[in-house]
N, C-alpha and C positions, 0 to 999 in steps of 0.2 A: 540452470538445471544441475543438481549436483553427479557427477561422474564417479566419486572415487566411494572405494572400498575399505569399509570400515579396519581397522587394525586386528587384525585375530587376537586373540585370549584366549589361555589353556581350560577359562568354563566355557567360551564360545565354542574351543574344539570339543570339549566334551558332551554339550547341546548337542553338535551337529553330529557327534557319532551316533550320539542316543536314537537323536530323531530318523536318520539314515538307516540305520540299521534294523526299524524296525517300519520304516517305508518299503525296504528290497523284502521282508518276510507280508506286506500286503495285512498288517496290522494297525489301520489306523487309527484306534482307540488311545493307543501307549504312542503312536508318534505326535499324535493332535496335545494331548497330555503334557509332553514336555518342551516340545514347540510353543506352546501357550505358556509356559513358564520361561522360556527362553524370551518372548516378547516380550510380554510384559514386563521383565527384568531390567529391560532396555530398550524403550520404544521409539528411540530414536538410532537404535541398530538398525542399517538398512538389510543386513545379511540375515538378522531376526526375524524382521518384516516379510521376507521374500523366501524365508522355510515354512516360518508359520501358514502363508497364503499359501505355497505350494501343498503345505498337509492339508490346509481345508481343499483344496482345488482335489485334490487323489483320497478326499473323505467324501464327495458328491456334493459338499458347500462351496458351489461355483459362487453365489449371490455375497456372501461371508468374505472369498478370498477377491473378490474383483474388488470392493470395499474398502479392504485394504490396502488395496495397492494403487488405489484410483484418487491418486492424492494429487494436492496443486503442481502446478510447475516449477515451483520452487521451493518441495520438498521432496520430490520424487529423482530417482536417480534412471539409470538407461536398465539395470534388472527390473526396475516394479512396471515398466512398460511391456519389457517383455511377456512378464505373468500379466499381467493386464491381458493382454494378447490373446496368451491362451483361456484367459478367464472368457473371454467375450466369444472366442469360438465355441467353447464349454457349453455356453448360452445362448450362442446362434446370432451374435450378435457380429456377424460378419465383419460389413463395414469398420465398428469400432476397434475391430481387431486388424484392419489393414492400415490405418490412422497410427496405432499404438506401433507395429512391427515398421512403418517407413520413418517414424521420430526415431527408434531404435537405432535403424542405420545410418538415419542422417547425423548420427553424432560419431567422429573418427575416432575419441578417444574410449569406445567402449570397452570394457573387462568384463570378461562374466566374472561373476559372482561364483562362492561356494554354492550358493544353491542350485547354480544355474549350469555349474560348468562340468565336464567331465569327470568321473571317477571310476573306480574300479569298484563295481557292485559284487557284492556275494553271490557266486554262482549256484548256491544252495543254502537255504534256510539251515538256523542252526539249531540244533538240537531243544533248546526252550521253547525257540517259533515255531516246533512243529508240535512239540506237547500245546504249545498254547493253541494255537490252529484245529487240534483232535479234542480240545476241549469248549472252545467255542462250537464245533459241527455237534459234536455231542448235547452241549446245553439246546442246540436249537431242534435236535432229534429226540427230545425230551426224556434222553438219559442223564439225569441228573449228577448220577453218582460215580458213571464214567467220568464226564464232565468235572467233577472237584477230583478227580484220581489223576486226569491230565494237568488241571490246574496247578496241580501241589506239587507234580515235577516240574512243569515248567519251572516256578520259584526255583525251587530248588537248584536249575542248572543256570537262572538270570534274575535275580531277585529285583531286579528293575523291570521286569514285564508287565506291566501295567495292566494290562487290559486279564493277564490271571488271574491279579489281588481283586479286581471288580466283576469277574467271573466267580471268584469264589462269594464274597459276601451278595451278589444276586442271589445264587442259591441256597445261602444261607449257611454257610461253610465256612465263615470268615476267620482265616486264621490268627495265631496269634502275631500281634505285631514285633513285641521281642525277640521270637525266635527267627523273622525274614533281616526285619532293620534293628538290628538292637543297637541301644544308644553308643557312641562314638565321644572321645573329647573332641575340641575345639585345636585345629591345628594352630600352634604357636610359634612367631616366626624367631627365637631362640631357641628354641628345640626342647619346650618344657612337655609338651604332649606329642613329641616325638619321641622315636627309638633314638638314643644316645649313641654313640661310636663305640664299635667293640671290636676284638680284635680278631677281625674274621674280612674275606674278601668278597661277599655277597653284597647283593646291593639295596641301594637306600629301600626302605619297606618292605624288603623281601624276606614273606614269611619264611621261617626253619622248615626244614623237611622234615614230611609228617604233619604239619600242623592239621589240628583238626578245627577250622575255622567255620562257624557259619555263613562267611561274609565270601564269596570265592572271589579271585582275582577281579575287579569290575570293569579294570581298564582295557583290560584283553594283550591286543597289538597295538594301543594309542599311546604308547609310550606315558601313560599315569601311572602317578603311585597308589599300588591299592591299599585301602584299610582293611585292617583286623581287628574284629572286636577283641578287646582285652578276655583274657581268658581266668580262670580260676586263680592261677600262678603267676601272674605276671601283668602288668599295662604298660600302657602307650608312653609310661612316663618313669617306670619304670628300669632298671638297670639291665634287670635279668627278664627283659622280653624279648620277643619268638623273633624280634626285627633285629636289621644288621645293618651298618650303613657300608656304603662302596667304600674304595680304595681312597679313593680322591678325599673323603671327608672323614679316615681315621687320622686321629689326633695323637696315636699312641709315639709318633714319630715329634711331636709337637710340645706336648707337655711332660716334664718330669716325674720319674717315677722316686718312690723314698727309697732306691737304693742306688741313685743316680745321683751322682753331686752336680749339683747349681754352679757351673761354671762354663762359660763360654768362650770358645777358644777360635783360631782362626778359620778352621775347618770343621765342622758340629757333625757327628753321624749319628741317625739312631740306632738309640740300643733296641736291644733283643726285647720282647716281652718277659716280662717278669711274674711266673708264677704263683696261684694264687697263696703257697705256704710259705710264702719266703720267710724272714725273721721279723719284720717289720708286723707281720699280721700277728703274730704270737708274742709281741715283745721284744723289749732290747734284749739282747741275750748277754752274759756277762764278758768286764771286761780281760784282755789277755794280756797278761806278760812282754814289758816291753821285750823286742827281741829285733837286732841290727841284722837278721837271716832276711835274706830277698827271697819272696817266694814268686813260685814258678807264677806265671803271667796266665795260662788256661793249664784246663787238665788235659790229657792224651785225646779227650774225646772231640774236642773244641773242633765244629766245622770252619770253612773257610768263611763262611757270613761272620762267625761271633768274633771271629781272627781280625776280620775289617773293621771291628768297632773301639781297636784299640789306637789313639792315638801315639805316634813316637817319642822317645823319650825325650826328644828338643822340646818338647812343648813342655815338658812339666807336668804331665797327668798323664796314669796308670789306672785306664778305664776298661774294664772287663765284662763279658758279657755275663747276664742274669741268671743265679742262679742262689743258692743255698748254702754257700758255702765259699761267697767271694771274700775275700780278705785280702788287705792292704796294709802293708809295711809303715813302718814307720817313715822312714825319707820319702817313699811314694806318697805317704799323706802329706807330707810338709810341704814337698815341693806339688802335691796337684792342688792346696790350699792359699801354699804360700809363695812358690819358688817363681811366679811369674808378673808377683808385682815388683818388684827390683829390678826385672830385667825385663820386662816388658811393657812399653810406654802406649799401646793399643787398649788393652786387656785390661779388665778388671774384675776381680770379684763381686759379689752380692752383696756381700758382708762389708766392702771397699764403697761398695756405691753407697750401702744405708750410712755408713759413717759418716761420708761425706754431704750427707743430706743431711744428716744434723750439723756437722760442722757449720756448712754453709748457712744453715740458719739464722746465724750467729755471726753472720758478714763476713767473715773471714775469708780470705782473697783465696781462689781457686787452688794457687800455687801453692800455698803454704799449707790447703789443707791436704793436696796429697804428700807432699814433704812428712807431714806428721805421722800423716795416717797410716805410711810406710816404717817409719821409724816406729811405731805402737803396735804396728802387727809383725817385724823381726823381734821384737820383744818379747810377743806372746808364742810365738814359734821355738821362741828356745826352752818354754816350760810346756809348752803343749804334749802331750802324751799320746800314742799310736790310738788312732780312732778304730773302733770295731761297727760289723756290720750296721747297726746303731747308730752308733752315732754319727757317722757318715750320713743319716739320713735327713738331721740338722742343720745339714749345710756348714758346718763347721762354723756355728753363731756361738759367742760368748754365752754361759747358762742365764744369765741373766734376761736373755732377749728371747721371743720366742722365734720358734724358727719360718721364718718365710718361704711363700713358693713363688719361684722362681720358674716362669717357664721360658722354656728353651726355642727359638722363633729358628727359619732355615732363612738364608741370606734374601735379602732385599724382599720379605713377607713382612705384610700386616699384622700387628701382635694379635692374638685371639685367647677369648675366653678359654683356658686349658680345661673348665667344667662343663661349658653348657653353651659351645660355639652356637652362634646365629648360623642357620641351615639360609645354600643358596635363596636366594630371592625365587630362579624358576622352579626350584620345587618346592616353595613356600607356596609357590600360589598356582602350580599342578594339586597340590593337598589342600588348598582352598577350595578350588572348582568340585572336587571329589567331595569335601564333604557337604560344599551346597545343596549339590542333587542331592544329595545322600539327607540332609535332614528337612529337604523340602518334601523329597518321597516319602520320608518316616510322616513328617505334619500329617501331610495329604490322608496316607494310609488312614491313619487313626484318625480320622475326621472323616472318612468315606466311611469305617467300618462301624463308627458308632450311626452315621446315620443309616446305615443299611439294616440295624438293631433299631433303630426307631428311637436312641438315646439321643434327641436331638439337642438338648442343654450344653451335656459335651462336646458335641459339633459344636456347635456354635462357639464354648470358647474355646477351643482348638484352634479352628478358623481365626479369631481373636491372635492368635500367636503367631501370625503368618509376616511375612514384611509388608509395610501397607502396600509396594509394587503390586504384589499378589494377590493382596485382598482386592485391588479394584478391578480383577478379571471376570467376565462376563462367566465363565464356569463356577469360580467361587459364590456371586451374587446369587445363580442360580441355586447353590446349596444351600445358603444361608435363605433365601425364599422358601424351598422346599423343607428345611430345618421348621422355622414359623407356621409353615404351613398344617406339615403335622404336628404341632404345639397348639394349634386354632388360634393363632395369634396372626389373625388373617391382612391388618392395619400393616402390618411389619414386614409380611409377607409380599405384600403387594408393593411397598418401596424396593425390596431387593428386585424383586421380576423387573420395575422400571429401569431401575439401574443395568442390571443384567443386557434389557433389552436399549438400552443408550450406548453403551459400551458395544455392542454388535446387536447393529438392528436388523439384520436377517438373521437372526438366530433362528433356527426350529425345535432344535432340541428343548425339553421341559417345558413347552410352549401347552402340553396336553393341561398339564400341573397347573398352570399359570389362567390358562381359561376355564378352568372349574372353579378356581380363585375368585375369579371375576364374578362368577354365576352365583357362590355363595353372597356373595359382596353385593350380589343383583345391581351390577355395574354394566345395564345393559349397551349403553353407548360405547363402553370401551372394547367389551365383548364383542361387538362386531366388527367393529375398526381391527380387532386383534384377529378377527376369522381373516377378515378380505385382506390381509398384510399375509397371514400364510399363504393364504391359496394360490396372491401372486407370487411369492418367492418358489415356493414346491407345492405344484399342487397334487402332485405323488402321494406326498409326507400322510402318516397316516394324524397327525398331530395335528395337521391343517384342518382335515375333517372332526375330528376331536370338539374343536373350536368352534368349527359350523354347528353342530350338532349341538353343544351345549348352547348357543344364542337361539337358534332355535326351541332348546329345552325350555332357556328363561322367556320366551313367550308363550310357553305351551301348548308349544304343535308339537306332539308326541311323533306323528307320524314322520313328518321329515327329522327329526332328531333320532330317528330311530334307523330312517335310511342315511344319513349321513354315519353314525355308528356302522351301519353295516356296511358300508364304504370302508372304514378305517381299518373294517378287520376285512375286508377282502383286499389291504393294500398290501399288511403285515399280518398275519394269520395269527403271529405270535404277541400279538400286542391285547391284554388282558383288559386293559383299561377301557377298551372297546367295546367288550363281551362287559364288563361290569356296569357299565354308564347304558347301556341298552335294556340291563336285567331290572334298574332303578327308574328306569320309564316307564316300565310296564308291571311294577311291583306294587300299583294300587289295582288295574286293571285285571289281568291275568296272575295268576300264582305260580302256572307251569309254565308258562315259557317265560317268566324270571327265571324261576328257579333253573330253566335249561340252561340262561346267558349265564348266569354264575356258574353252572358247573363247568359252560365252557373255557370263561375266565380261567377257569383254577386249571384246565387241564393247559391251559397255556401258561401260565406260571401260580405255583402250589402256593406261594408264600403270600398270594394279593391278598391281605388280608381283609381289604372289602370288598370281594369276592363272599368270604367265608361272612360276612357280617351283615350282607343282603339276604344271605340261605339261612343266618337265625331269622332276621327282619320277617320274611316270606313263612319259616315255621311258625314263628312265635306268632302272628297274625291267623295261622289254621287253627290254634291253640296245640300244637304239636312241642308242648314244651321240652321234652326230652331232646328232642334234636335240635330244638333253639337253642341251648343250653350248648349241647355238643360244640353248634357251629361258632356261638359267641365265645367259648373258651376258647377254641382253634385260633380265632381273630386275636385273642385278648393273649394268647400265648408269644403273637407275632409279633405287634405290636403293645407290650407289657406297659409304653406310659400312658397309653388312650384313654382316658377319664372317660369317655361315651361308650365304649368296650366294657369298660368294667362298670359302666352303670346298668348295658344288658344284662349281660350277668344278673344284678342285682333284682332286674325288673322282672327275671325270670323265678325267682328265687320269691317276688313279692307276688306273682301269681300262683305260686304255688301252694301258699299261706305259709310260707316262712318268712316273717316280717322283719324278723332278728337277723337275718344271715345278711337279708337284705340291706340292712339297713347297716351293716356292719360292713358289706360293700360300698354304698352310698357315702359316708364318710371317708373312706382313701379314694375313691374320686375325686371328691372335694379336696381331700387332701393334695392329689395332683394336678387340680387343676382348679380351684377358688372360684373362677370366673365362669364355669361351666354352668351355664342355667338350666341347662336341660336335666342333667343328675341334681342339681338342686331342687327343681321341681318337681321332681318324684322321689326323693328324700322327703316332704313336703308331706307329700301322700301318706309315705310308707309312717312318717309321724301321729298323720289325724288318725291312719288305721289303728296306731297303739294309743291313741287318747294321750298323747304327750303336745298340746295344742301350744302353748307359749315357743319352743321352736320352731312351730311350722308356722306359726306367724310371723316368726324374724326371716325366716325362709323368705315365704312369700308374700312380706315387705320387701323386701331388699330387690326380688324380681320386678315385682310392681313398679318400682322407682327406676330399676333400669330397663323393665319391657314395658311403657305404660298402654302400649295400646294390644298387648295380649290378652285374651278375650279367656285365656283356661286360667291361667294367673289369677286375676279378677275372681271367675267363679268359684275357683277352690278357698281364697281370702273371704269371700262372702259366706262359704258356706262353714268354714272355720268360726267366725265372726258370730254366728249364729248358734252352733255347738255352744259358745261361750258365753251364749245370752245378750250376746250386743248386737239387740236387733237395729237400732237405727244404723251403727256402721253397714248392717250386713246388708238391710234394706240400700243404702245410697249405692255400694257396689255392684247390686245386681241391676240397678239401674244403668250405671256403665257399662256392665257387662249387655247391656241388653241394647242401648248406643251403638258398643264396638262389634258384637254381633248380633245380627237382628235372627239368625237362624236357631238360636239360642232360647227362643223365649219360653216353650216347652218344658226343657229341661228348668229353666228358672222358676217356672208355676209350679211342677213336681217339686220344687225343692220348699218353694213357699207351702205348701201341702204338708211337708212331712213335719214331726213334732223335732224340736229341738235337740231333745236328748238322746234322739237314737241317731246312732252314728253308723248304721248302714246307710243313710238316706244320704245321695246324691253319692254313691257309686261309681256308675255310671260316668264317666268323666267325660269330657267333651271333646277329646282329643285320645281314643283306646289306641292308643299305637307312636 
């Protein structure tokens, strides 16, 4: 039995703050959210494991978190017993929970865990959680617009509040994703998309006073570095940005400035900062007048700091503090160039090492090359001429050579980059964990908000871009299901739900989604296996009934699918899907009390767009075209890539004798969706009405081969066939047609009755609705 406690990480601390913090505000949406991205990340994190089941355990998914944690003997540690424990109480399942809590104790080396062990919880919700909180109570009091008014602060003071961003795009408010998460570079562990060292004492990431960031501190009190988006003026990688690093990792003391000679001596102090006008930024300035006058060492004003940075005249260098107007003597140049390779056998110049790096190239025995190289540089010393501010910044290199930088290290330090030091390792990867969340939130976002838009393509490759950890999550599968779903790409759909439900087989959530799936799919065996799986996990859930109801639907007993719907919505009041799938049972039967469940759907949420698409269905069948029309645009406004949306429309448009607009509809369906038969077959139509018969024969050919036992298919092919004069095809058709429905044969003899050429005959179509 494993005992021990996995190693903390600064993304593990950042997990457990996320998720904690929005446990103590009783927000379980945003805490299950990044819990589930924290497992999944690492599913053999036991500290993972045992927040994740404590979110499901405090979300009312007792059956989910016991599951998890209710693993063999020799993968489970002394915390997943514990939650074990409470999961089994949760569930009534007594016993199991006295089993689990005596193994607990019988082991002496126990530790709780972070999830498990004490902390200091927020003794008040923080300002996000409580906008977030007045904005959920609002959506469920069906003020919508209060509801996006608190959402939008909340972001605003926690741009990681989760459970906002999917408040807002429920009610269809969905903000922009740039202005919450805008994009971030990739932290670099050289400091290329970091703030560079400047000469300031604030610390590493710490924006300027003033800044106006849309990104506010994320880390709070956790001791993370927070990010800035890059602003108009400046980036991440940038010189002159809004960041500063600490005391500890300016360099200004470190590497050489050009008005600092490249010499190392026995005692190195740093200088002063140097000005951004000094003479070096505008040019060597000209040179001056030898002249044997020692000038003064500072001016009058010179504090006791810039007085420190001189070393004494024993050493041989006359080093001044920074400013505009240093100047250095002639012997003070010789001898802080020259005067201390003679007489001192430690020290060496720059200009002394590179010589002797070619020398030695060239074999020449160590001794001999400074011997030389001494007697070649009293040489060049006695024709040298007083260096001015300029040239001093050469390093006092022969013209010929260009001048090297030399940086200046403090005693027994590691040499470092003087441009672009490597930043600590633990704040390397404090600004890894920070940007994780941060572009896993961003993914998420823009992958929720297009499916909340009904643009499910984008979803899906969004989702595409995730790490495969996170793609094999039972929330993601459900999107990617739900994505297919509304695409009618139902074969595709139905693998992610399996998946989904492999990965967490009590799920309940989307489970409504999932067995209407099934019901198109007329997959009645699975459909009930999938009711009696809910009912025992919650049979509360209104999802569960959902399920029942729809198995019942696909054998058509209207009556108990109608009371299993009215169970669902007497579980959850506010659950639409219950009021809509009741209005569709009774939308052949009754007209008005469809049309009631649909208004009640809508007044439970406005956006159900098949809600608004059964109130055309029910008009358009009164012949009350005008408000078919109405309600099908409302639908087709919601969801904009619906191919069956926009072919009401069209159908409305073909009753009304506008064949053209119709059929000008009927083509960008097609266009969005190829495979839609239903807008292909009345495309079909709307062709033989205009006498254009050769494509509504490819039309419905093409149906025919893929529906062959549809019985409208057939008749409208036979009666095309016959317009055309090919009576023996039209004749063989109508013979199948009359095979595949036998209630048909009526209408088949009217149609053998009418003359060929008049093309109102067979109207009437076998299928008005």
């Amino acid at each position: 039995m494993q005992s021990t406690i996995p190693p903390t990480s600064p993304l593990s601390e950042r997990f457990n703050s996320l998720v904690w913090s929005f446990l103590d505000a009783e927000l379980h949406r945003s805490a299950l959210f990044y819990a589930e991205r924290y497992y999944v990340n690492d599913p053999t994190n036991h500290d993972a494991r045992h927040l994740f089941a404590t979110v499901l355990l405090r979300a009312g998914q007792s059956h989910s978190a016991h599951h998890l944690v209710n693993q063999p003997a020799d993968s489970r540690c002394i915390g997943c017993l514990e939650i074990k424990s409470r999961c089994c109480t949760a569930l009534g399942r007594h016993r199991e929970a006295r089993v689990a809590l005596d193994e607990t104790l019988a082991d002496p080396n126990y530790v709780p865990g972070s999830s498990s062990s004490s902390r200091a919880a927020q003794t008040f919700p923080s300002r996000a959680a409580l906008h977030c909180t007045a904005g959920l109570t609002a959506m469920k009091g069906k003020q919508p617009d209060a509801a996006a008014a608190s959402f939008r602060e909340a972001l605003k003071a926690d741009p990681m509040m989760w459970e906002a961003f999917e408040g807002l795009c429920t009610l269809g408010f969905a903000p922009d994703i740039d202005e919450i998460w805008p994009p971030v570079p990739e932290p670099s562990r050289n400091g290329t998309n970091l703030p560079g060292p400047v000469a300031t004492g604030a610390g590493f990431f710490t924006p300027e006073a003033g800044s106006s960031s849309n990104i506010p501190a994320m880390f709070g009190n956790n001791g993370f570095p927070p990010f800035r988006a890059p602003g108009p003026r400046d980036s991440l990688a940038s010189v002159d940005s809004s960041f500063y690093a600490e005391d500890s990792f300016r360099l200004d003391h470190l590497r050489p400035s050009r008005s600092q000679p490249a010499v190392t001596s026995l005692a190195v102090q740093p200088p002063a900062v140097r000005p951004l006008s000094s003479a070096d930024e505008t040019g060597p300035v000209a040179k001056k007048p030898r002249s044997n006058t020692r000038q003064r060492t500072a001016p009058p004003s010179t504090t006791a700091a810039e007085s420190n940075l001189r070393p004494s005249k024993s050493s041989g260098a006359l080093l001044q503090g920074a400013g505009e107007n240093t100047k250095i003597s002639k012997t003070t140049a010789s001898k802080l160039n020259l005067g201390n390779i003679g007489s001192s056998k430690s020290s060496f110049t720059g200009a002394v090492t590179r010589r002797m790096a070619k020398m030695t190239s060239g074999k020449q025995p160590l001794s001999k090359v400074v011997q030389n190289s001494t007697k070649d540089r009293k040489k060049v010393a006695e024709r040298i001429p007083p260096l001015s501010d300029s040239e001093m910044d050469e390093d006092a290199a022969p013209p010929h050579m260009p001048p090297p930088i030399i940086p200046i290290y403090p005693t027994d330090a590691t040499p470092m980059s003087p441009v672009k030091p490597d930043i600590p390792e633990e704040v390397y990867e404090r600004a890894m964990a920070e940007y994780t969340v941060y572009k896993l939130t961003r993914t998420f976002a823009i992958a929720t908000k297009a499916l909340s838009v009904y643009d499910c393509r984008t979803c899906l490759e969004v989702l595409d871009e995730l790490p495969g950890a996170q793609q094999r999550s039972a929330s993601v599968m459900a999107m990617v299901g739900k994505a297919h779903y509304e695409l009618g790409e139902y074969t595709s759909a139905q693998r992610a739900f399996e998946a989904a439900r492999n990965l967490e087989p009590y799920r309940v959530w989307d489970m409504e989604v999932y067995s209407t799936l099934l019901w198109h799919l007329r997959r009645s065996v699975q459909l009930t296996f999938l009711a009696q799986e809910l009912l025992s996990i919650n049979a509360r859930s209104p999802q569960a009934w959902i399920a029942v109801g729809n198995t019942f639907s696909l054998q058509k007993e209207r009556m108990q699918a109608l009371t299993c719907f009215r169970r669902a919505a007497q579980l959850d009041p506010g659950c639409a899907y219950a009021y809509t799938l009741s209005g569709h049972e009774l939308i052949d039967e009754d007209f008005d009390k469809a049309i009631n469940f649909f208004q009640s759907a809508l007044r439970a949420d406005a956006r159900h767009y098949n809600a608004w698409y059964g109130l055309g269905t029910c008009y358009m069948r009164m012949s009350k075209l005008r408000l078919a029309d109405y309600h099908f645009r409302k639908a087709a406004e919601i969801h904009p890539k619906n191919a069956i949306l926009l072919g009401c429309v069209g159908m409305v448009h073909e009753r009304s004798g506008n064949p053209d607009a119709a059929l000008a509809l009927f083509d960008e369906a097609i266009r969005m969706s190829p495979d839609n038969a239903l807008v292909r077959y009345h495309r079909a139509k709307v062709l033989i009405s205009m006498k254009r018969y050769d494509p509504a024969i490819a039309d419905l050919e093409s149906l025919r081969d893929s529906s062959p036992d549809e019985s409208n298919v057939i008749f409208q092919l036979a009666r095309v066939y016959r317009l055309t004069g090919q009576k023996v095809k039209a004749a063989q058709l109508l013979a199948v047609a009359r095979d595949v429905s036998p209630k048909s044969v009526s209408k088949i003899r009217k149609l053998l009755e009418t003359i060929p050429d008049d093309g109102s005959a067979g109207d009437d179509v076998m299928d008005e609705g």
